[in-house]
VEXMARDO-428696 format. One record per residue: residue in three letters; residue number from 1; x negated, y negated, z of N, C-alpha, C, O in turn. Coordinates in steps of 0.02 Angstrom, whole numbers. Example, Ala and Ser with C-alpha at 12.3 -4.5 7.8 and 13.67 -1.06 7.14 Angstrom:
<gudrens>
<gudren code="Ala" pos="1" n_px="-660" n_py="284" n_pz="390" ca_px="-615" ca_py="225" ca_pz="390" c_px="-660" c_py="165" c_pz="390" o_px="-712" o_py="166" o_pz="423"/>
<gudren code="Ser" pos="2" n_px="-642" n_py="112" n_pz="354" ca_px="-684" ca_py="53" ca_pz="357" c_px="-645" c_py="-2" c_pz="394" o_px="-670" o_py="-57" o_pz="402"/>
</gudrens>
This chain:
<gudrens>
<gudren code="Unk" pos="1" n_px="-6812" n_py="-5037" n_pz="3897" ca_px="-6835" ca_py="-5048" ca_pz="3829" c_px="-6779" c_py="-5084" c_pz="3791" o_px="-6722" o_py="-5068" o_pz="3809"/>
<gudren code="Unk" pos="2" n_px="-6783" n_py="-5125" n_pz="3747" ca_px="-6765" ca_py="-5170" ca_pz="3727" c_px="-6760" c_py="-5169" c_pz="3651" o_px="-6813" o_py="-5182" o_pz="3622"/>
<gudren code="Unk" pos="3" n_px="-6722" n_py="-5160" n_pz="3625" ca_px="-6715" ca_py="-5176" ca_pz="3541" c_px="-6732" c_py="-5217" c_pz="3487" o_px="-6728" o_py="-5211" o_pz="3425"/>
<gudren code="Unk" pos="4" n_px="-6762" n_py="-5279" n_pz="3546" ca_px="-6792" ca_py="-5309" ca_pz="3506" c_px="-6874" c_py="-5314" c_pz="3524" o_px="-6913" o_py="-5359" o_pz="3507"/>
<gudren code="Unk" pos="5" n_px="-6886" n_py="-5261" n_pz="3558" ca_px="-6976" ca_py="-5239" ca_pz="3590" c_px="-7004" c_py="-5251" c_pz="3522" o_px="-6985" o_py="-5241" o_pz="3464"/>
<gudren code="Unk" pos="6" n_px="-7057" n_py="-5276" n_pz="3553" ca_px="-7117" ca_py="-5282" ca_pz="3474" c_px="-7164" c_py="-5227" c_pz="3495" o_px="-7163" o_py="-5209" o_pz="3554"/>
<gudren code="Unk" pos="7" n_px="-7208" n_py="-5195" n_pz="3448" ca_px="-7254" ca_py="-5156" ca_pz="3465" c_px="-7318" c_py="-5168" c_pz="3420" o_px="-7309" o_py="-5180" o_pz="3361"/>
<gudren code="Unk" pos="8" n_px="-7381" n_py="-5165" n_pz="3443" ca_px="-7433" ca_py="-5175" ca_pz="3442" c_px="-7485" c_py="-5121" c_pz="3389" o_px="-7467" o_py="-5063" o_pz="3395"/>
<gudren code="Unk" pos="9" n_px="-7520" n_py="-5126" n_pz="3361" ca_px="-7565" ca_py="-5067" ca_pz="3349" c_px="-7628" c_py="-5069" c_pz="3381" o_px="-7655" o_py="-5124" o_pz="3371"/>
<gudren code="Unk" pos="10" n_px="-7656" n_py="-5038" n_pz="3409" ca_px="-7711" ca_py="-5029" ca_pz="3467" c_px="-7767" c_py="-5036" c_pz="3419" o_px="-7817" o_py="-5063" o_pz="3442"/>
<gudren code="Unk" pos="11" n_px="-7770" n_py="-5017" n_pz="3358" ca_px="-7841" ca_py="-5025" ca_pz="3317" c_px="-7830" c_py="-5102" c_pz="3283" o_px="-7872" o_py="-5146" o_pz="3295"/>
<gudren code="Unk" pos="12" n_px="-7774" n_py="-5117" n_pz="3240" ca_px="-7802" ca_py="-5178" ca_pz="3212" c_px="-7772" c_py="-5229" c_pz="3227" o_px="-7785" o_py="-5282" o_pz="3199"/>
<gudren code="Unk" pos="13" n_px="-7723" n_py="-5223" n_pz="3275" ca_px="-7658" ca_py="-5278" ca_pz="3287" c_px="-7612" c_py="-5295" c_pz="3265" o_px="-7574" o_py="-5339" o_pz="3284"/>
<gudren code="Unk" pos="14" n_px="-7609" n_py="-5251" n_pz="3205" ca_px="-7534" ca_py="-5292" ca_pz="3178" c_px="-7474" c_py="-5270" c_pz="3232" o_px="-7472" o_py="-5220" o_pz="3268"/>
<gudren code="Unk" pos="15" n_px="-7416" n_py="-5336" n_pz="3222" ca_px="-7378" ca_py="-5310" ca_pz="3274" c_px="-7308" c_py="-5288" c_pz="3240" o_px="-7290" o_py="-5326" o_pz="3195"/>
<gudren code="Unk" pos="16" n_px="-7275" n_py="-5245" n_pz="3251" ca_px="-7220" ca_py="-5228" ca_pz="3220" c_px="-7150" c_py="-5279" c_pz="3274" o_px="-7133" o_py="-5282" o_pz="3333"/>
<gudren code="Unk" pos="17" n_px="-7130" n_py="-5311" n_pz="3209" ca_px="-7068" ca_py="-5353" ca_pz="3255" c_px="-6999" c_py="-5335" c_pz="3214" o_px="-6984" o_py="-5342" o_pz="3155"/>
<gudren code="Unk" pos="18" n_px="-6956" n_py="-5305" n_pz="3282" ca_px="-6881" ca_py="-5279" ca_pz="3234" c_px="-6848" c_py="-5335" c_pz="3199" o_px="-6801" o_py="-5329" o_pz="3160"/>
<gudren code="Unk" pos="19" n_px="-6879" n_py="-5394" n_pz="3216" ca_px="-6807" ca_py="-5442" ca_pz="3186" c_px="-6850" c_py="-5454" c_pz="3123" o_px="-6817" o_py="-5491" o_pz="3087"/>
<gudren code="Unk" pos="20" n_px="-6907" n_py="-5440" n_pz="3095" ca_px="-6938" ca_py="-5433" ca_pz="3032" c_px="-6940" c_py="-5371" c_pz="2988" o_px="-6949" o_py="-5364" o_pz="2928"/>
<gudren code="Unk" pos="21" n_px="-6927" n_py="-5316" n_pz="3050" ca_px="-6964" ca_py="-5249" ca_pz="3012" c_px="-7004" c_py="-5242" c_pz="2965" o_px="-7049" o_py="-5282" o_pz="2976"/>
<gudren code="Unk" pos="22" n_px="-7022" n_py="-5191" n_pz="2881" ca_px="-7064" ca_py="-5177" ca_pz="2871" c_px="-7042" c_py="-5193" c_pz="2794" o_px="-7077" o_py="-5154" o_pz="2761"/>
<gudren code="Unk" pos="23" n_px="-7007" n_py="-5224" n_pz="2756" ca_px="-6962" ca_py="-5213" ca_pz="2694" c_px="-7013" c_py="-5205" c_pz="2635" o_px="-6997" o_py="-5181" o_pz="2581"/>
<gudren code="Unk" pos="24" n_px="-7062" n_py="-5222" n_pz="2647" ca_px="-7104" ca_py="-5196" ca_pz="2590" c_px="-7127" c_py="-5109" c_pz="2611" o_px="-7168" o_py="-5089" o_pz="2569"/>
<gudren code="Unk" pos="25" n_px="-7121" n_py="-5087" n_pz="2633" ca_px="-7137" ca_py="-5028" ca_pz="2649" c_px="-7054" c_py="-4981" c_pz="2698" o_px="-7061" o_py="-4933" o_pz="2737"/>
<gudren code="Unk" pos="26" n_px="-6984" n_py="-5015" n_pz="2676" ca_px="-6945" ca_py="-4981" ca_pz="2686" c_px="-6893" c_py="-4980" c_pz="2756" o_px="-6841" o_py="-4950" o_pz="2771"/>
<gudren code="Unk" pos="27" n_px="-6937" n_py="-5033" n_pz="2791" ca_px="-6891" ca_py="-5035" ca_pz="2841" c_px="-6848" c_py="-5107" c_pz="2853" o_px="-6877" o_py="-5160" o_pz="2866"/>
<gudren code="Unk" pos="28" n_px="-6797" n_py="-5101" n_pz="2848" ca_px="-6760" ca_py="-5174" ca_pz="2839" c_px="-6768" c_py="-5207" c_pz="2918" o_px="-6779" o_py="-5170" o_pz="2967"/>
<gudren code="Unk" pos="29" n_px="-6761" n_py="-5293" n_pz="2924" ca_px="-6762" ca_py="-5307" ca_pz="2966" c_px="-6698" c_py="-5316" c_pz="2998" o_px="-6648" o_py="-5325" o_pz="2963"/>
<gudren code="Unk" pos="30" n_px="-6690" n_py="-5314" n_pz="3082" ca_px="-6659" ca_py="-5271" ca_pz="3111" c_px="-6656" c_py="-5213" c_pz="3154" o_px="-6615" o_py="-5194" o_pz="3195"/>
<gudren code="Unk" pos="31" n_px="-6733" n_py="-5183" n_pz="3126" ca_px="-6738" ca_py="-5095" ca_pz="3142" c_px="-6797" c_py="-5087" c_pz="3203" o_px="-6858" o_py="-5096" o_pz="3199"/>
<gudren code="Unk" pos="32" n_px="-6748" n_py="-5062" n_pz="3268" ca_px="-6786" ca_py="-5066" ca_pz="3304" c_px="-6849" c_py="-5022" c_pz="3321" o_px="-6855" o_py="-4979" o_pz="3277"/>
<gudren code="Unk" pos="33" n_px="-6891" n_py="-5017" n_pz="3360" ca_px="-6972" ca_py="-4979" ca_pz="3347" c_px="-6917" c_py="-4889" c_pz="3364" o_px="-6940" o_py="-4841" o_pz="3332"/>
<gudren code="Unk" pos="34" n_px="-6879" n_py="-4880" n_pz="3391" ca_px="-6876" ca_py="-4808" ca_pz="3408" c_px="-6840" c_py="-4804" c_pz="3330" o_px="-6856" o_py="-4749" o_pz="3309"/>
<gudren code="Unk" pos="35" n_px="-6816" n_py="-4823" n_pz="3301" ca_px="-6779" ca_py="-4819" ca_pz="3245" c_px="-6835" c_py="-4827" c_pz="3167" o_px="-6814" o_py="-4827" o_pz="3109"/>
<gudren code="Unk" pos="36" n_px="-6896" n_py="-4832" n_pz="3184" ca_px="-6944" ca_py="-4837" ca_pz="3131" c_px="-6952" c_py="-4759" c_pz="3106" o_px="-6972" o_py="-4732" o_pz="3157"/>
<gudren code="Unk" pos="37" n_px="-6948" n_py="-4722" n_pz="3071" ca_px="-6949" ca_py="-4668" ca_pz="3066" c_px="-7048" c_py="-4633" c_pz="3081" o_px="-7098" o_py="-4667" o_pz="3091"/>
<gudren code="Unk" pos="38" n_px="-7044" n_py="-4582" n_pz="3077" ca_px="-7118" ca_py="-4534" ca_pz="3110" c_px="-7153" c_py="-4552" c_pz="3078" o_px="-7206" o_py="-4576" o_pz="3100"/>
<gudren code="Unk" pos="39" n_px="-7139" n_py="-4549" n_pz="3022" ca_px="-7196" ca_py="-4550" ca_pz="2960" c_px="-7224" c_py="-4595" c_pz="2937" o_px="-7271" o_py="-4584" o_pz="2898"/>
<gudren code="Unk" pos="40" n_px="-7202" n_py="-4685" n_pz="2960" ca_px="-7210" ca_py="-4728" ca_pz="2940" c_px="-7286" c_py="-4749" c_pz="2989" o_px="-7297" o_py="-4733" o_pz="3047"/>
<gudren code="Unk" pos="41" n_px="-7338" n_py="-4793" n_pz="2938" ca_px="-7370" ca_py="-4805" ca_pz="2952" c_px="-7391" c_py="-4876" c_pz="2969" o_px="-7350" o_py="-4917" o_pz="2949"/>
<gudren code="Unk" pos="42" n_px="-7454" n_py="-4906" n_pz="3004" ca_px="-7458" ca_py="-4963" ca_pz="2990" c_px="-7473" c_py="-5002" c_pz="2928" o_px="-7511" o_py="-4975" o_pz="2888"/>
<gudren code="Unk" pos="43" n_px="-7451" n_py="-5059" n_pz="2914" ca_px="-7476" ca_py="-5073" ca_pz="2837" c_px="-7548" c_py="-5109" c_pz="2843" o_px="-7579" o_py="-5125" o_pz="2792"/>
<gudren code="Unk" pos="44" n_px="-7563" n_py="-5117" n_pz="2883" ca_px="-7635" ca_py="-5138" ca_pz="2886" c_px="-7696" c_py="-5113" c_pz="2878" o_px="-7744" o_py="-5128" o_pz="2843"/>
<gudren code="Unk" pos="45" n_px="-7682" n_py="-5063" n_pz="2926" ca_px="-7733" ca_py="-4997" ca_pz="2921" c_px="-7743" c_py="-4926" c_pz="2917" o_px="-7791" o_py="-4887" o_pz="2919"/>
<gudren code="Unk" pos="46" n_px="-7638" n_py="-4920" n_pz="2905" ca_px="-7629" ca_py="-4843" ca_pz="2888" c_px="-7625" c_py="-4808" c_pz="2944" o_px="-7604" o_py="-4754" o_pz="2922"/>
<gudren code="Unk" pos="47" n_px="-7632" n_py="-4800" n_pz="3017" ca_px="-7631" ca_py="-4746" ca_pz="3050" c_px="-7557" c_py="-4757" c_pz="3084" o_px="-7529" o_py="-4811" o_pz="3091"/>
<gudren code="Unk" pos="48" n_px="-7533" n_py="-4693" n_pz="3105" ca_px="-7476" ca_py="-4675" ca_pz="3132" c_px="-7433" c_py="-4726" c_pz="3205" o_px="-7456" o_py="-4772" o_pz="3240"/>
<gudren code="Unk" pos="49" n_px="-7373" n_py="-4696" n_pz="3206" ca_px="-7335" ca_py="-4728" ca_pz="3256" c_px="-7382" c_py="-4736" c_pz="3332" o_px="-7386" o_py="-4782" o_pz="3373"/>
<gudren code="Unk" pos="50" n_px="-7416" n_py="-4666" n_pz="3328" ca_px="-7418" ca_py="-4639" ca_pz="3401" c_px="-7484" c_py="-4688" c_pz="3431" o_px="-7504" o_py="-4691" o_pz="3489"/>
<gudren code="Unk" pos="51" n_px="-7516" n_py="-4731" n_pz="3357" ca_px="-7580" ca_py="-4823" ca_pz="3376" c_px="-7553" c_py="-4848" c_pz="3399" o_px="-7587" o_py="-4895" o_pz="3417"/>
<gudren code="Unk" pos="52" n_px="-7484" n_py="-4856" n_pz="3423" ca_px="-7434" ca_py="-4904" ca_pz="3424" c_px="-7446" c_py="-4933" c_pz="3514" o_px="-7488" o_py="-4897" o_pz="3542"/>
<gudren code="Unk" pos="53" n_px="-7424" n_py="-4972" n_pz="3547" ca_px="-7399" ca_py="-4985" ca_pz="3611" c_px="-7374" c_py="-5047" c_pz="3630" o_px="-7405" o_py="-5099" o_pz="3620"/>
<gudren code="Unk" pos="54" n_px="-7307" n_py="-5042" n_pz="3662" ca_px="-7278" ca_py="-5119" ca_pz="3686" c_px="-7316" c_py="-5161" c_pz="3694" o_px="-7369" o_py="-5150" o_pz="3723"/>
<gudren code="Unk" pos="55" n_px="-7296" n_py="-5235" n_pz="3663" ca_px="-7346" ca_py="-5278" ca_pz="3646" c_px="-7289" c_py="-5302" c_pz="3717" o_px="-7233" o_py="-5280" o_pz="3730"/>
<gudren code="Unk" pos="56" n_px="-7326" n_py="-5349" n_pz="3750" ca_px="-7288" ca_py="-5362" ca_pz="3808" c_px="-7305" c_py="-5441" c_pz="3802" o_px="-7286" o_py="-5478" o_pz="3847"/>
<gudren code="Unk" pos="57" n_px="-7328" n_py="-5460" n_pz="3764" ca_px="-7310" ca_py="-5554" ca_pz="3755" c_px="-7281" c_py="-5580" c_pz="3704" o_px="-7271" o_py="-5641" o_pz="3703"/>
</gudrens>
């Protein structure tokens, strides 16, 4: 795993990318997906980390 892994959301696609992170919602870019904290959600459609899975392209 890789620090700069992107990850996926299985319902709507947004993809979480560390070298962007989340700064409207708190996470500076930089911050890799194990370093996103629990609670944070997607901004698209709201559901949790655990929608999430390695986007592998």
């Amino acid at each position: 795993m890789s620090a700069l892994d992107k990850y996926i959301c299985v319902v709507c696609n947004y993809i979480y990318n560390p070298e962007e992170g989340d700064p409207a919602h708190g996470i500076p870019a930089g911050t890799p997906w194990e370093q996103v904290p629990e609670d944070w959600v997607c901004p698209w459609c709201q559901l949790g980390k655990e929608y999430f899975e390695k986007h592998d392209r």
